[in-house]
C-alpha positions, 0 to 999 in steps of 0.5 A, spaced: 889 780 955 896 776 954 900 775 948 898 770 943 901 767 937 897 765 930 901 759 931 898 757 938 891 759 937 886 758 943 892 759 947 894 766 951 900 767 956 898 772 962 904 773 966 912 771 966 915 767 972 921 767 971 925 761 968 924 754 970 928 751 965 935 750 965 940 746 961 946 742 964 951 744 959 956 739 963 951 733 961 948 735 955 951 730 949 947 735 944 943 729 940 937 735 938 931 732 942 929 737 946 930 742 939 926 737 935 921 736 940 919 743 942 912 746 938 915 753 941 922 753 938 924 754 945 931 750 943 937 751 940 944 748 939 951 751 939 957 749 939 954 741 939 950 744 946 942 745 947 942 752 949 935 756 951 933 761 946 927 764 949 921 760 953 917 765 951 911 761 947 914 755 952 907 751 954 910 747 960 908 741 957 916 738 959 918 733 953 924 737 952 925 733 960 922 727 958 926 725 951 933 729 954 938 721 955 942 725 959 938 728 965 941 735 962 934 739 962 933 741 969 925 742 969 920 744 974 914 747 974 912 754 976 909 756 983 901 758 979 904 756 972 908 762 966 901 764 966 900 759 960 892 757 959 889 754 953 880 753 951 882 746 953 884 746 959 
């Protein structure tokens, strides 16, 4: 059995892949969208600059991705997934 957190329930992480997100420091304008749109908490904010602080309960659902107005959040789906599976799919 994986990790699970009482905040996530009906979702287990199996195994790690490594890091496939990452954070253009030279693009990022720091507006706080990928903090705010996180359920993970994946993000903070550091000297007005997105920085990751863990991927650990990281769902690959990309909104960090999807709402970054600078393109500063480089995405990609990991090769089989983090490992990350749900009861819904």
């Amino acid at each position: 059995m994986g990790r699970t957190y009482k905040e996530f329930p009906g979702v287990e992480w199996i195994s790690e892949t490594g890091d496939f997100i990452k954070i253009d420091k030279a693009k990022c304008i720091g507006c706080s969208n990928c903090v705010n749109v996180c359920l993970a908490e994946c993000f903070e904010i550091v000297e007005k600059k997105a920085r990751i602080k863990t991927l650990e309960k990281c769902m690959e659902c990309a909104s960090c991705w999807y709402v970054c107005p600078e393109n500063a959040i480089i995405f990609s789906w990991p090769m089989g997934g983090t490992g990350y599976k749900s009861d819904w799919g």
